[in-house]
TORLUMFI-887519 format. One record per atom (N, C-alpha, C): residue number from 1; residue in one letter; atom name; x, y, z. Coordinates in nm, 2 decimals. Layout:
REM residues N
PT, NUM, a, CA, X, Y, Z
...
This chain:
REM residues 101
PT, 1, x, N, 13.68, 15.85, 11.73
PT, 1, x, CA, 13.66, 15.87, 11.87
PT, 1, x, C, 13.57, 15.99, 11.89
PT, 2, x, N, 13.51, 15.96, 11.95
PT, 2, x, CA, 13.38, 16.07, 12.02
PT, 2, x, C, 13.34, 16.09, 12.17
PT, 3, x, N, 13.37, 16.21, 12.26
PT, 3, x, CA, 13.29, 16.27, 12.32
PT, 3, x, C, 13.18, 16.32, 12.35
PT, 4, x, N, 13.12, 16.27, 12.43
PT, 4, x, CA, 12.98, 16.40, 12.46
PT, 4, x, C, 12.98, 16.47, 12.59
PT, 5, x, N, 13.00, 16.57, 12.60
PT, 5, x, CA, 12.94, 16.63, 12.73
PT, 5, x, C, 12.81, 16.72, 12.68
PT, 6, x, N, 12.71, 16.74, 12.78
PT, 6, x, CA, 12.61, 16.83, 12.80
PT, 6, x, C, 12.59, 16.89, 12.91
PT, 7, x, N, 12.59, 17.02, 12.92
PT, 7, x, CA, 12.56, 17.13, 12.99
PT, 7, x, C, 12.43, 17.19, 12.98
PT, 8, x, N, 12.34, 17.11, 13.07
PT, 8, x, CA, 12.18, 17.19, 13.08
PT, 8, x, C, 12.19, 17.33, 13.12
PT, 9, x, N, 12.05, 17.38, 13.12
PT, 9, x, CA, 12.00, 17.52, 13.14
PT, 9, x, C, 12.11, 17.58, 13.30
PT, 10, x, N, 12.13, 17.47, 13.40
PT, 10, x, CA, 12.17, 17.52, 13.50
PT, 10, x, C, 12.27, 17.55, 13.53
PT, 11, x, N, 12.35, 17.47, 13.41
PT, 11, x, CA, 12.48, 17.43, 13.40
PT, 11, x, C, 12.55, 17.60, 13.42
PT, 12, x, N, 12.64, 17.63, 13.52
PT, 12, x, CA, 12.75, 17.75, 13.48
PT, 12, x, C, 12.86, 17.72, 13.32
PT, 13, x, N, 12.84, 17.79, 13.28
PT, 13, x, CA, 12.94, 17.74, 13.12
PT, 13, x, C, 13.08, 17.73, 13.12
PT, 14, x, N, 13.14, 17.84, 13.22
PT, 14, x, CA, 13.31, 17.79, 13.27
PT, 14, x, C, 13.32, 17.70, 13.34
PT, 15, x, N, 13.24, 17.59, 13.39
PT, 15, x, CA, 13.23, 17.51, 13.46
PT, 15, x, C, 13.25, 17.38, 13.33
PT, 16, x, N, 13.13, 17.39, 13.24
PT, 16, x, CA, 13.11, 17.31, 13.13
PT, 16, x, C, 13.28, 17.34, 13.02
PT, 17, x, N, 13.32, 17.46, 13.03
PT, 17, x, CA, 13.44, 17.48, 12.93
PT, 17, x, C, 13.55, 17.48, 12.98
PT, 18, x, N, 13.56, 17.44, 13.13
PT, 18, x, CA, 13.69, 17.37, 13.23
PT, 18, x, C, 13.68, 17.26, 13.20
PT, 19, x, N, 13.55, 17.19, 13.20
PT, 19, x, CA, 13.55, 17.01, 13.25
PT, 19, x, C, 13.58, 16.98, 13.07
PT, 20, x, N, 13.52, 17.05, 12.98
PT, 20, x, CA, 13.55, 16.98, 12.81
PT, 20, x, C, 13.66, 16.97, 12.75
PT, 21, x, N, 13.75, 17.15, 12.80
PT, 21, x, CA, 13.91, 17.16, 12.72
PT, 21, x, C, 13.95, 17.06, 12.83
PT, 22, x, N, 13.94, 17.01, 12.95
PT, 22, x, CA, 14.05, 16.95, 13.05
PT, 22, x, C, 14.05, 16.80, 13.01
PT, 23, x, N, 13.93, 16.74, 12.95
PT, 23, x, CA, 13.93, 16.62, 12.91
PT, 23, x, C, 14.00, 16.60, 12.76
PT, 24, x, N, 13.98, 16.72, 12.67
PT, 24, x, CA, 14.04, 16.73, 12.55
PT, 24, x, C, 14.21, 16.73, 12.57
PT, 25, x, N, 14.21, 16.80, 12.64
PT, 25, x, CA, 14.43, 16.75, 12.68
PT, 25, x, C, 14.43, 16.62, 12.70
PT, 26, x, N, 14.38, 16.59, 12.81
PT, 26, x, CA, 14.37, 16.51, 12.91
PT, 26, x, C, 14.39, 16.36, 12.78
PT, 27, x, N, 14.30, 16.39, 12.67
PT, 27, x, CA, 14.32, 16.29, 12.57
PT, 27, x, C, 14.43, 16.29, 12.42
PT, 28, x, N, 14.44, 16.39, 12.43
PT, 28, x, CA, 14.55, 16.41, 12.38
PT, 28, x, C, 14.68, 16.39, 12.39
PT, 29, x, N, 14.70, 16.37, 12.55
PT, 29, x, CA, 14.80, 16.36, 12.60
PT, 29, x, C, 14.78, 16.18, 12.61
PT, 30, x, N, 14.70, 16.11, 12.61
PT, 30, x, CA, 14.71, 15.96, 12.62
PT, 30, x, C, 14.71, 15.90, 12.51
PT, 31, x, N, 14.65, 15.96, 12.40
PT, 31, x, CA, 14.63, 15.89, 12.31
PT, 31, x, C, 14.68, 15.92, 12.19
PT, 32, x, N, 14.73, 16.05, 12.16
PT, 32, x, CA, 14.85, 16.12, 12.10
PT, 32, x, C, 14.79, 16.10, 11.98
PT, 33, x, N, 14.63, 16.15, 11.93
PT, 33, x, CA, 14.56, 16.14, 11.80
PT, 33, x, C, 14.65, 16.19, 11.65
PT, 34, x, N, 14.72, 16.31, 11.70
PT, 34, x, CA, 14.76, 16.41, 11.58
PT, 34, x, C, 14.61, 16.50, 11.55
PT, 35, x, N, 14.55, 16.51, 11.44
PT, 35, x, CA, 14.48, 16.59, 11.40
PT, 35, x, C, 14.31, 16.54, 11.50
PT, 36, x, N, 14.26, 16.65, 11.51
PT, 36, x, CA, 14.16, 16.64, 11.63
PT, 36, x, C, 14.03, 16.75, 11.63
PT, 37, x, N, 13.89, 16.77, 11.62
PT, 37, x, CA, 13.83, 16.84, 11.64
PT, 37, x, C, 13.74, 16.86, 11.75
PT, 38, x, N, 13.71, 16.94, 11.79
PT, 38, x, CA, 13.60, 16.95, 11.86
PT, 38, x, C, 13.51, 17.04, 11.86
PT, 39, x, N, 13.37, 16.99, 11.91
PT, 39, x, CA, 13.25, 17.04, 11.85
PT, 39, x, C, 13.21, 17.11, 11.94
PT, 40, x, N, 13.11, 17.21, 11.98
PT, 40, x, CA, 13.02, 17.25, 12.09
PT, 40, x, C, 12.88, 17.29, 12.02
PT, 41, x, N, 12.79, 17.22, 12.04
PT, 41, x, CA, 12.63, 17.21, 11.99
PT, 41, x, C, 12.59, 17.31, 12.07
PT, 42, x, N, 12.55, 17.43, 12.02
PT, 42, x, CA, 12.41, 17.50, 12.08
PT, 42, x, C, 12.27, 17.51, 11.99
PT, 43, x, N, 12.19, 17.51, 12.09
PT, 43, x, CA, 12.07, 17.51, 12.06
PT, 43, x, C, 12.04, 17.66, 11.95
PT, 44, x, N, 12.09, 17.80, 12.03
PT, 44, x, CA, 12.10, 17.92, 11.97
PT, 44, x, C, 12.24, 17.98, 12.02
PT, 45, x, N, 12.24, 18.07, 11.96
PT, 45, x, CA, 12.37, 18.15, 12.01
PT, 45, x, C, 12.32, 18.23, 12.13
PT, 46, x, N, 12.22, 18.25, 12.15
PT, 46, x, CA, 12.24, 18.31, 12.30
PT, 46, x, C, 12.25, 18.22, 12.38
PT, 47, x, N, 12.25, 18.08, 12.34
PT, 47, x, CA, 12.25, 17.98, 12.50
PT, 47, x, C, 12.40, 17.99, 12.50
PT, 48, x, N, 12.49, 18.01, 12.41
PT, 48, x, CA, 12.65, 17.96, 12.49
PT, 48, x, C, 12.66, 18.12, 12.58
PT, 49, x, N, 12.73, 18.09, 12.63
PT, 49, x, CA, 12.80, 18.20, 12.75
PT, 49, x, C, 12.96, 18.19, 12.75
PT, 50, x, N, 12.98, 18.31, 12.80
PT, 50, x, CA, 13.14, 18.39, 12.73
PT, 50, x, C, 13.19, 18.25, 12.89
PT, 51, x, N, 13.31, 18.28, 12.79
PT, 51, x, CA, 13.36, 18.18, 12.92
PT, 51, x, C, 13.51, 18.28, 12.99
PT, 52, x, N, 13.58, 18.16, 13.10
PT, 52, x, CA, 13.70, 18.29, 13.11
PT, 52, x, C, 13.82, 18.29, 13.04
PT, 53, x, N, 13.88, 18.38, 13.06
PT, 53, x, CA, 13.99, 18.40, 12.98
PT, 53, x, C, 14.10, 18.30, 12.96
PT, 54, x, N, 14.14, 18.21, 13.05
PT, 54, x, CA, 14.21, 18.08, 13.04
PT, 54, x, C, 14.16, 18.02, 12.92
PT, 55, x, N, 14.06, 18.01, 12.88
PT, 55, x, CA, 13.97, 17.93, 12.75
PT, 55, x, C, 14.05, 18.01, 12.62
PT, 56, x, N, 14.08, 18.14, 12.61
PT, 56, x, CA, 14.10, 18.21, 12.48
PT, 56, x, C, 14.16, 18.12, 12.43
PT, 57, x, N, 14.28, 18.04, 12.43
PT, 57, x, CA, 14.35, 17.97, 12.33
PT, 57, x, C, 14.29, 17.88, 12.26
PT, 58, x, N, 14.18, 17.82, 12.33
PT, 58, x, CA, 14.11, 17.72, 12.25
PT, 58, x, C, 14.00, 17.79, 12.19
PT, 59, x, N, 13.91, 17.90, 12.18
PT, 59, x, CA, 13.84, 17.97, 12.11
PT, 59, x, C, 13.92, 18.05, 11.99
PT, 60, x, N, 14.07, 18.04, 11.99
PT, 60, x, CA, 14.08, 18.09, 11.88
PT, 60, x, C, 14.13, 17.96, 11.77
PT, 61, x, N, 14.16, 17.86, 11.83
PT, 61, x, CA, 14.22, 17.74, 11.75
PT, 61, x, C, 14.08, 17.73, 11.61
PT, 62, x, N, 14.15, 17.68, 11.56
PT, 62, x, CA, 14.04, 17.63, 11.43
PT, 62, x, C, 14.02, 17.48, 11.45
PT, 63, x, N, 14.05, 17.37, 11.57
PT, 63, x, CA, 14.02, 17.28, 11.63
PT, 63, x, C, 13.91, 17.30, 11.69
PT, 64, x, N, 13.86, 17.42, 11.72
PT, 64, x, CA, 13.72, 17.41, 11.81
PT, 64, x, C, 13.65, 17.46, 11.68
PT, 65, x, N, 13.52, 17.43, 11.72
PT, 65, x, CA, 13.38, 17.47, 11.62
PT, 65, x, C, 13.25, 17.46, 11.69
PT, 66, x, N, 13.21, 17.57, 11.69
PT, 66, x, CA, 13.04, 17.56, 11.74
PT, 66, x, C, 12.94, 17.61, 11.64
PT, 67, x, N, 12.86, 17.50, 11.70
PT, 67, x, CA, 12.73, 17.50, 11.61
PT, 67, x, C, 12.63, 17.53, 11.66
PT, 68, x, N, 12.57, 17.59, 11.61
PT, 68, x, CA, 12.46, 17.65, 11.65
PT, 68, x, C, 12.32, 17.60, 11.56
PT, 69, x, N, 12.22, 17.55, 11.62
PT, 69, x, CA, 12.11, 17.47, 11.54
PT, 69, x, C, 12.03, 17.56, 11.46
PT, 70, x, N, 12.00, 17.74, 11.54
PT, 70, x, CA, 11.94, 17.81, 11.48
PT, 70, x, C, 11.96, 17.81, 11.37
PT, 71, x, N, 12.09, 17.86, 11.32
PT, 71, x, CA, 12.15, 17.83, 11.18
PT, 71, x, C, 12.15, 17.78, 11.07
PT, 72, x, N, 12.04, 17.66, 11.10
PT, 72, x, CA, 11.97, 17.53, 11.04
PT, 72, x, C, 11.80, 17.51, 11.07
PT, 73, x, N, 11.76, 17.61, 10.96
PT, 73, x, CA, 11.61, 17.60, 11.01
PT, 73, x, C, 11.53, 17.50, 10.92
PT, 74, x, N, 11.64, 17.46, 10.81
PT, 74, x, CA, 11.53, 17.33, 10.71
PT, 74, x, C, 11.53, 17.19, 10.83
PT, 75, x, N, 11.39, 17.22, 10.86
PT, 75, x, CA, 11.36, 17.08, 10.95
PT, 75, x, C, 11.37, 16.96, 10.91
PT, 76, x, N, 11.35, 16.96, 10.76
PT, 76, x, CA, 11.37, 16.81, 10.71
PT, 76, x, C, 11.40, 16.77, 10.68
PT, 77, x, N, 11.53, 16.82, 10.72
PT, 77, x, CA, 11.68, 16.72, 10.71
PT, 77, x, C, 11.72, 16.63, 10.85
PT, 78, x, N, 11.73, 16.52, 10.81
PT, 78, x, CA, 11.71, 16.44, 10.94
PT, 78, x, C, 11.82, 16.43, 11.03
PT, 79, x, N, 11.96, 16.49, 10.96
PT, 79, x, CA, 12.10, 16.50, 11.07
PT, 79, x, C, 12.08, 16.60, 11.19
PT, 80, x, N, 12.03, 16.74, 11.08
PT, 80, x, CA, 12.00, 16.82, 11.21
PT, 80, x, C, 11.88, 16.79, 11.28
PT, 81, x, N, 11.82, 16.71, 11.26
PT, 81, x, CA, 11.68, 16.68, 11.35
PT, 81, x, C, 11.77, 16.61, 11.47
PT, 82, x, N, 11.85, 16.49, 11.44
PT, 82, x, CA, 11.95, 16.42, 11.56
PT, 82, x, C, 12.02, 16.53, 11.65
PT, 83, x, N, 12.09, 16.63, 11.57
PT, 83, x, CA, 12.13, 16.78, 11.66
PT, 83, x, C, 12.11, 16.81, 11.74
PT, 84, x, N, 11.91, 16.84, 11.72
PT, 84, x, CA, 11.85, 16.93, 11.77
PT, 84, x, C, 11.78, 16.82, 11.91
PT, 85, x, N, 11.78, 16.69, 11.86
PT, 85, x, CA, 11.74, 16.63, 12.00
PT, 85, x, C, 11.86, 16.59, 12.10
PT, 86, x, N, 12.00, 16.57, 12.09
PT, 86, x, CA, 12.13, 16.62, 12.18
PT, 86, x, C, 12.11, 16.75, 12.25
PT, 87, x, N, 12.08, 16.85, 12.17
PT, 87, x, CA, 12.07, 16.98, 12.23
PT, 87, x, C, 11.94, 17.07, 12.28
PT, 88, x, N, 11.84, 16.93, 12.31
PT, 88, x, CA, 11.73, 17.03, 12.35
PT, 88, x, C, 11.74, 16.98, 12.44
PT, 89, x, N, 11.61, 17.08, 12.55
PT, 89, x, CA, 11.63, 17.04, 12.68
PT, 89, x, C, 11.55, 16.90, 12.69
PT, 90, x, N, 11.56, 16.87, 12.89
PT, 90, x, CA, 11.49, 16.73, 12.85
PT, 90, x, C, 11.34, 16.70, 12.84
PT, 91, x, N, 11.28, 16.82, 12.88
PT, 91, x, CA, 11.15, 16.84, 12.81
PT, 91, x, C, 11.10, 16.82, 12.70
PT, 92, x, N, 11.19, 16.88, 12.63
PT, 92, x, CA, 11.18, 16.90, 12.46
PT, 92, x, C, 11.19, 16.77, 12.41
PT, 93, x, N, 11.28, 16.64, 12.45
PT, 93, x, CA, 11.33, 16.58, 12.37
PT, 93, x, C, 11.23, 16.47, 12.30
PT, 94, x, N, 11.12, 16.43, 12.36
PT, 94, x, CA, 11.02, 16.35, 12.30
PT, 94, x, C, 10.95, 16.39, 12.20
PT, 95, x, N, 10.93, 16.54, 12.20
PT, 95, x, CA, 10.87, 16.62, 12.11
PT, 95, x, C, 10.98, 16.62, 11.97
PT, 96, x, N, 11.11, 16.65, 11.95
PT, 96, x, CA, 11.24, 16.69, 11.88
PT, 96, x, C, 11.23, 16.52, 11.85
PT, 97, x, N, 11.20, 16.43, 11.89
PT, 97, x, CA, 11.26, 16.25, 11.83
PT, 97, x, C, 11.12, 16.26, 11.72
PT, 98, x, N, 10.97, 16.29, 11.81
PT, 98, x, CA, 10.88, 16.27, 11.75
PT, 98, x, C, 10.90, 16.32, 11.58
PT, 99, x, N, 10.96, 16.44, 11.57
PT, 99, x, CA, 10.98, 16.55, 11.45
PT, 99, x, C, 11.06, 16.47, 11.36
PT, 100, x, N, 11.16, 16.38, 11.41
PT, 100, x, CA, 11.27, 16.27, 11.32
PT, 100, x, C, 11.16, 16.14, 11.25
PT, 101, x, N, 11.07, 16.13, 11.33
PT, 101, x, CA, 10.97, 15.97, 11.25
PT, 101, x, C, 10.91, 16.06, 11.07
């Protein structure tokens, strides 16, 4: 099972980290997985934003993981090339698919 949300440039990020953990219960509670991860793709580490303090519990879980693309600068590897076109903006993305051919 897979989620996606995306939170553009405009996006407020407690807004984005209310609506992601609330869906993450939200499925947890219906579907009673047991073991469960979840991801948050950034582009760099300066794009995520601190979120508020209601969130700490799930930032310290080892259930959350964020990635960050900078962190992956060999371009020609084609998984993070798929990464980096989820996480760019929507300007970028023709250019980021182009870089996958």
């Amino acid at each position: 099972m897979q989620e996606v949300e995306q939170c553009r440039s405009n996006c407020r990020e407690y807004i984005f980290y209310g609506r992601f953990f609330s869906e993450i219960v939200l499925y947890l509670y219906r579907i009673k997985p047991g073991r469960w991860l979840a991801l948050v793709i950034y582009p760099k580490r300066k794009t995520e934003k601190p979120a508020g303090e209601e969130f700490e519990i799930f930032f310290n879980s080892p259930q959350l993981m964020r990635l960050y693309l900078e962190d992956y600068q060999d371009g020609n590897d084609a998984n993070y090339g798929i990464l980096r076109v989820i996480a760019c903006r929507d300007s970028d993305t023709a250019q980021q698919v182009r870089k996958l051919e």
